[in-house]
Biotite code that builds the C-alpha atoms (Angstrom):
import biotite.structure as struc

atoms = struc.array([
    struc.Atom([3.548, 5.600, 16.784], chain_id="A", res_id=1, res_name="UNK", atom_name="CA", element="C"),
    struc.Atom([2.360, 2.650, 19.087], chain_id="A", res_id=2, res_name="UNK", atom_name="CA", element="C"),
    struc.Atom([3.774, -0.538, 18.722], chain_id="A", res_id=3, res_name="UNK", atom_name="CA", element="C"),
    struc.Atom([0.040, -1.702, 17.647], chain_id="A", res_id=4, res_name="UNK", atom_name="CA", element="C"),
    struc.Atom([0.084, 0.841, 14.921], chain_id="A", res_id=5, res_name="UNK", atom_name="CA", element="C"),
    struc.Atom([0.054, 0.095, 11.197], chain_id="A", res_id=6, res_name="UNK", atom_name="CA", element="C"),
    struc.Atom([0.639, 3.089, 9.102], chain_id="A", res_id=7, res_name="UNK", atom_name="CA", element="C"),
    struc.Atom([0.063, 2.574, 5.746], chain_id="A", res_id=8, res_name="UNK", atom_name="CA", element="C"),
    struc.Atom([1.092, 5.192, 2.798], chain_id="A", res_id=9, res_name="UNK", atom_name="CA", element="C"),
    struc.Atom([0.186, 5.358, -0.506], chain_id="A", res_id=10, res_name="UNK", atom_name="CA", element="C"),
    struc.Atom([-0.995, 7.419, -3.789], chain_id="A", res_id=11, res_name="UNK", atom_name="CA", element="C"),
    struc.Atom([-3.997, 8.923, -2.957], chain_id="A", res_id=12, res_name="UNK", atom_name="CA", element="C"),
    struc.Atom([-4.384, 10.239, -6.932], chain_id="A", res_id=13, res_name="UNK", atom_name="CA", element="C"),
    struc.Atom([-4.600, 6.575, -7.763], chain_id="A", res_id=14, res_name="UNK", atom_name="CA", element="C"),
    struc.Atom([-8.322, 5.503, -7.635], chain_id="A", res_id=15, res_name="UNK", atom_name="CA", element="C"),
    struc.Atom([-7.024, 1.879, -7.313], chain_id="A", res_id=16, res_name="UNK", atom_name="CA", element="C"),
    struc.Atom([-4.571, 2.785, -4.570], chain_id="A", res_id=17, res_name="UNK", atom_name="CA", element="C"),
    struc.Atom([-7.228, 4.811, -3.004], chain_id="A", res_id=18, res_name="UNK", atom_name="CA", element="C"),
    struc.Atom([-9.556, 2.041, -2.910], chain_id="A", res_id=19, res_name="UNK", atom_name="CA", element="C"),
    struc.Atom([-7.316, -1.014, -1.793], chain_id="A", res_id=20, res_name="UNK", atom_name="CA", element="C"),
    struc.Atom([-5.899, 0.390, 1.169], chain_id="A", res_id=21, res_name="UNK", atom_name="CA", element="C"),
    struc.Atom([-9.634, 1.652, 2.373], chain_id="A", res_id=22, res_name="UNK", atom_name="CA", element="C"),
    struc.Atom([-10.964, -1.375, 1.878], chain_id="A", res_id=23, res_name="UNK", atom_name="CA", element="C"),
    struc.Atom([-8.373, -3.120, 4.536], chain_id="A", res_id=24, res_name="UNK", atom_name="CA", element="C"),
    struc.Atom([-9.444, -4.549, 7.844], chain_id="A", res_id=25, res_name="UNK", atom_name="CA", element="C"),
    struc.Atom([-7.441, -5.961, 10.310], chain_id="A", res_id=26, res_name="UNK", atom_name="CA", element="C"),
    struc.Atom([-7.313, -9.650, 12.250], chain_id="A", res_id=27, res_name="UNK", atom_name="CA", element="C"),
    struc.Atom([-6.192, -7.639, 14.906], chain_id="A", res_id=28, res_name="UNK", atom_name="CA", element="C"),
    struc.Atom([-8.675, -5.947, 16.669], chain_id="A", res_id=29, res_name="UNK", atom_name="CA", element="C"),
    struc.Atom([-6.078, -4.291, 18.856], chain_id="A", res_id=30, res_name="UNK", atom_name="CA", element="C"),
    struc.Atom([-3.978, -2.827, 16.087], chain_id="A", res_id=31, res_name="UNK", atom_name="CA", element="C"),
    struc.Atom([-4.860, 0.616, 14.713], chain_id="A", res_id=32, res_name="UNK", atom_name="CA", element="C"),
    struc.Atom([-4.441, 1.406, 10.992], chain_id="A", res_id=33, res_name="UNK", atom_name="CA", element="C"),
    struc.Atom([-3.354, 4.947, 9.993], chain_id="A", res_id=34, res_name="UNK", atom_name="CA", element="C"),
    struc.Atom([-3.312, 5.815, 6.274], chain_id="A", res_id=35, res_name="UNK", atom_name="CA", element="C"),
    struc.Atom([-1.749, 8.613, 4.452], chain_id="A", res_id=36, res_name="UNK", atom_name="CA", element="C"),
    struc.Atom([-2.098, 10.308, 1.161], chain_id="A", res_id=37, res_name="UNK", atom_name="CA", element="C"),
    struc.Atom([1.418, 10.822, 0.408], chain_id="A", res_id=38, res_name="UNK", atom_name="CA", element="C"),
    struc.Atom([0.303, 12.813, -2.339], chain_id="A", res_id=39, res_name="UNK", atom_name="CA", element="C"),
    struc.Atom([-1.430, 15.758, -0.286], chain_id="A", res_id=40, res_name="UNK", atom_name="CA", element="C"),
    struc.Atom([1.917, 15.531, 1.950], chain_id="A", res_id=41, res_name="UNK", atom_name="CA", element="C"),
    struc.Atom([4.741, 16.886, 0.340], chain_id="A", res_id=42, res_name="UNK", atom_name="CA", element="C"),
    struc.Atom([6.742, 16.848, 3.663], chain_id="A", res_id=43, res_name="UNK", atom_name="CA", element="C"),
    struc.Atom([5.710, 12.998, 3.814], chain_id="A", res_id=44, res_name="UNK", atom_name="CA", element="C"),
    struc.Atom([7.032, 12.490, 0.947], chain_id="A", res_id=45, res_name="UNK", atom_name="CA", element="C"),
    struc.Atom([9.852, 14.232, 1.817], chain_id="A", res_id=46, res_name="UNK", atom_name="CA", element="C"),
    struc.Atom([10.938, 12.689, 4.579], chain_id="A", res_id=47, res_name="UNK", atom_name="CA", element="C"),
    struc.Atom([10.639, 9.397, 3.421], chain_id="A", res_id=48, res_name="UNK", atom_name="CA", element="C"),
    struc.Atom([13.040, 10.041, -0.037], chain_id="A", res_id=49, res_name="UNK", atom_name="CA", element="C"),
    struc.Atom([15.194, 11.014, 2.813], chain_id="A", res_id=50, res_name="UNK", atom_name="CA", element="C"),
    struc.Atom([15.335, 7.604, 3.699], chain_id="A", res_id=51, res_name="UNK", atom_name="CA", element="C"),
    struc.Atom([15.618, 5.889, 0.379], chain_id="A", res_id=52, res_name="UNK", atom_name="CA", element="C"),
    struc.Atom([11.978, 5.286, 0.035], chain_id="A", res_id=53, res_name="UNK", atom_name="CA", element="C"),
    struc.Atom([10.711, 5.724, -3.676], chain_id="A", res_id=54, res_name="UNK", atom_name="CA", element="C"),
    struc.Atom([6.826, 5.879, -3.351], chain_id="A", res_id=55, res_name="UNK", atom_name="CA", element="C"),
    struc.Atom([6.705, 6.125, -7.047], chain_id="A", res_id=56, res_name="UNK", atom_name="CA", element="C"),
    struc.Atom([7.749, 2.463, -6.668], chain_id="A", res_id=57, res_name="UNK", atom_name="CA", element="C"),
    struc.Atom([4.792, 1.704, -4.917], chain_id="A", res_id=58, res_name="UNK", atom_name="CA", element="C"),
    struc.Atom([3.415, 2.461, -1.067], chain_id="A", res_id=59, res_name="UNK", atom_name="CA", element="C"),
    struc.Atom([4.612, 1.684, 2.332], chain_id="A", res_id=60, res_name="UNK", atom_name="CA", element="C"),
    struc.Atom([4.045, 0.287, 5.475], chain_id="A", res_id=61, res_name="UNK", atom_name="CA", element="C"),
    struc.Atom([5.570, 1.548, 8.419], chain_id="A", res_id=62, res_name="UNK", atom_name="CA", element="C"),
    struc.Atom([5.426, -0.631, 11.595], chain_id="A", res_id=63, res_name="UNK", atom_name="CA", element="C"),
    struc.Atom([7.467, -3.980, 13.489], chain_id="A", res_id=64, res_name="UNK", atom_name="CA", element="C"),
    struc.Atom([9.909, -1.167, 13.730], chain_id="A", res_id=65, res_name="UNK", atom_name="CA", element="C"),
    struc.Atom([10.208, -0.874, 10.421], chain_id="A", res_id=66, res_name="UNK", atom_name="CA", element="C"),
    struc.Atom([9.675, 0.177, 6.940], chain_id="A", res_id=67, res_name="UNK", atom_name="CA", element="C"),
    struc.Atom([7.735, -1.777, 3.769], chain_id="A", res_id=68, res_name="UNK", atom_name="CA", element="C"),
    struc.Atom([7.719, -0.917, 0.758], chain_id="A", res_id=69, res_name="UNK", atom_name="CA", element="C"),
    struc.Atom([5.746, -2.276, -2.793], chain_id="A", res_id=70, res_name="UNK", atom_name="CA", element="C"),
    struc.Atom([5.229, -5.756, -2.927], chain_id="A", res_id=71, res_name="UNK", atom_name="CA", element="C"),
    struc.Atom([6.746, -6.701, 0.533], chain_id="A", res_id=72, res_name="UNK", atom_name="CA", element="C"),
    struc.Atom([4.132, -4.567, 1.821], chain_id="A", res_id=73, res_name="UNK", atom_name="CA", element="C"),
    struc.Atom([1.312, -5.458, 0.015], chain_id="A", res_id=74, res_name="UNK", atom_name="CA", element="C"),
    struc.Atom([2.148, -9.031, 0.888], chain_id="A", res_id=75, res_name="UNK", atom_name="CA", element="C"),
    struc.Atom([2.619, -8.573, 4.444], chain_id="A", res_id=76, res_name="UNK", atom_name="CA", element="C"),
    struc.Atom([-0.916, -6.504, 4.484], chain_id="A", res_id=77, res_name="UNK", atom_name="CA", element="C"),
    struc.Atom([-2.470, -9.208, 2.825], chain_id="A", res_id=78, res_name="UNK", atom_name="CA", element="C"),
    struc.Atom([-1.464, -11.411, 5.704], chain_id="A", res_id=79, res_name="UNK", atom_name="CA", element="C"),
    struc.Atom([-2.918, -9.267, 8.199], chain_id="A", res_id=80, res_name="UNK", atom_name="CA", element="C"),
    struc.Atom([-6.170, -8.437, 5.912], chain_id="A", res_id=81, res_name="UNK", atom_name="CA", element="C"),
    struc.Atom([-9.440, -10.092, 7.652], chain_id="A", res_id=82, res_name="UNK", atom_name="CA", element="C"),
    struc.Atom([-11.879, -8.740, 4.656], chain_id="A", res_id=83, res_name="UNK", atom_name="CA", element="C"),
    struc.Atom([-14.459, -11.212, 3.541], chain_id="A", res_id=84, res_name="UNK", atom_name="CA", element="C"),
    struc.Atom([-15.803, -10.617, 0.319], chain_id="A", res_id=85, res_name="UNK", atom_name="CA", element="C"),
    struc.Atom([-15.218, -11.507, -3.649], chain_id="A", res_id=86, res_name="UNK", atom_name="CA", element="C"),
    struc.Atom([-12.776, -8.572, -4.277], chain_id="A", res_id=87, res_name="UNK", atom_name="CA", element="C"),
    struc.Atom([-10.583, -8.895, -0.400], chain_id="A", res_id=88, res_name="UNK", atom_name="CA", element="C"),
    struc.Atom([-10.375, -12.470, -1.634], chain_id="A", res_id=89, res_name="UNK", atom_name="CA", element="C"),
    struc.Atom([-8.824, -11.945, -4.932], chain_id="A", res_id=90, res_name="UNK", atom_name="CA", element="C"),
    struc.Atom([-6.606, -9.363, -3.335], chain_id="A", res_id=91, res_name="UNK", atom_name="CA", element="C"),
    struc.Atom([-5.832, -12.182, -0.675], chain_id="A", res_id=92, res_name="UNK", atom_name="CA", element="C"),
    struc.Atom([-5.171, -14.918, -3.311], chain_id="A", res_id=93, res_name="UNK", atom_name="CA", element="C"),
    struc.Atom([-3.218, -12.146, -5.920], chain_id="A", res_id=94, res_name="UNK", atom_name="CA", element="C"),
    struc.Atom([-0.571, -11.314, -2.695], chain_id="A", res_id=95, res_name="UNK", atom_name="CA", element="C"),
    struc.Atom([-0.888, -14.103, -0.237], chain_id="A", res_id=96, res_name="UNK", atom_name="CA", element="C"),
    struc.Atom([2.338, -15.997, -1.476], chain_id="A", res_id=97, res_name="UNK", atom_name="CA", element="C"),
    struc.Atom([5.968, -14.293, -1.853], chain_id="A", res_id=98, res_name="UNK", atom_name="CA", element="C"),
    struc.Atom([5.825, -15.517, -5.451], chain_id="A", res_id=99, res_name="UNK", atom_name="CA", element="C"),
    struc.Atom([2.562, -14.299, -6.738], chain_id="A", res_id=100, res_name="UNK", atom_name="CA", element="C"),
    struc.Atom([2.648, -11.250, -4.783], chain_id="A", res_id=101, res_name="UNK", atom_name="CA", element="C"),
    struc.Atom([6.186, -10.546, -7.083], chain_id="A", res_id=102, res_name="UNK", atom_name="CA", element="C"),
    struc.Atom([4.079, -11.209, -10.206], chain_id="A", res_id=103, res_name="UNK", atom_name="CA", element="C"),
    struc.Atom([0.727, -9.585, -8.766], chain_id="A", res_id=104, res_name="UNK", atom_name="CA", element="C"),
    struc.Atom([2.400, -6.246, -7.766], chain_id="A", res_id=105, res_name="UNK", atom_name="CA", element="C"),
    struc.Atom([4.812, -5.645, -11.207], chain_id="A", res_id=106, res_name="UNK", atom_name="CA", element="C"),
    struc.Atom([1.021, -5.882, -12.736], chain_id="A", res_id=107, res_name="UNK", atom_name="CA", element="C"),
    struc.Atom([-0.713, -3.540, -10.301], chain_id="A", res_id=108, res_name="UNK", atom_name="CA", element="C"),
    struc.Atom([2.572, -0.913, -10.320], chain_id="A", res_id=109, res_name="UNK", atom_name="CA", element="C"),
    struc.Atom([1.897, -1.290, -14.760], chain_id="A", res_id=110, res_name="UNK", atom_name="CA", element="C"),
    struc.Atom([-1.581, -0.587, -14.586], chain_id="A", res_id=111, res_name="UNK", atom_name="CA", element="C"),
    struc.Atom([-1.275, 2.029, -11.753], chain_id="A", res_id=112, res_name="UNK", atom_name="CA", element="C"),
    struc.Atom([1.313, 4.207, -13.993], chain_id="A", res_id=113, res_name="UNK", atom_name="CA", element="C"),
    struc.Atom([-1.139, 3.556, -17.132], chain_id="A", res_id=114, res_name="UNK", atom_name="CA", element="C"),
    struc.Atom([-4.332, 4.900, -14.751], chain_id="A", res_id=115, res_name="UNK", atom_name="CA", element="C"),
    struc.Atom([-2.283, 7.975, -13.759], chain_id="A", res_id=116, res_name="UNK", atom_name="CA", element="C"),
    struc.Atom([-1.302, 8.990, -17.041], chain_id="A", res_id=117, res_name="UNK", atom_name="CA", element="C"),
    struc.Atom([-4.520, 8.622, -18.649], chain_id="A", res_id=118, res_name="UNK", atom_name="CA", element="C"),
    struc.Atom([-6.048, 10.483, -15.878], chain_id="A", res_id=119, res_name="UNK", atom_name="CA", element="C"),
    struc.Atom([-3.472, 13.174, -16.403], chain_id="A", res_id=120, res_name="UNK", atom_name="CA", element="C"),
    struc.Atom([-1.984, 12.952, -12.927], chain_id="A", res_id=121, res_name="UNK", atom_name="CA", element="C"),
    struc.Atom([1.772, 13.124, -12.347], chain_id="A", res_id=122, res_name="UNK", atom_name="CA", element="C"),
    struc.Atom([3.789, 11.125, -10.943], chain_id="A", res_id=123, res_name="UNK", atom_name="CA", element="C"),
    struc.Atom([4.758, 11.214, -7.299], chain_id="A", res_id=124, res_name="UNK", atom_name="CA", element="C"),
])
């Protein structure tokens, strides 16, 4: 992975999951942005309980040499989002600050485990 890259991974059974992290854009024209549906890789998955990394606790961010996870990396996407509409700036206002992104993401990780189940998906 290039210093430039930004990988993000998340729950790609999770319609809201699915649609947040395809809706980001980058400030950074230079940096590159790699997703991953940890769901359809097992070995993903895998490796990263290997490293202590609970995706059922929400996704992650892997880049600055380093690993994200749940609300520090939502807020440290929404700090590198550049999207310009109603929605990106909701999402920008919900996680832009430490302390709403705390209160933001408990919500989004309740409503994502109440989407899954009535969709019938397990969990991760």
């Amino acid at each position: 992975m290039s210093s430039t890259e930004i990988r993000v991974i998340y729950d790609g059974g999770c319609p809201v999951c699915r649609a947040f992290v395809h809706r980001l854009r980058l400030h950074d024209a230079a940096a590159r942005l790699a997703l991953a549906d940890a769901r359809a890789d097992p070995e993903l998955r895998r490796a990263l309980a290997g490293r202590g990394i609970d995706l059922e606790e929400g996704f992650a961010v892997v880049a600055w040499d380093g690993c994200r996870t749940g609300a520090d990396a939502a807020h440290s996407l929404a700090k590198l989002h550049a999207g310009t509409g109603l929605v990106d700036k909701i999402v920008l206002w919900c996680f832009g600050t430490r302390r709403r992104t705390t209160f933001s993401y408990s919500l989004f990780k309740a409503c994502r485990r109440l989407l899954l189940f009535i969709l019938g998906r397990k969990p991760l």
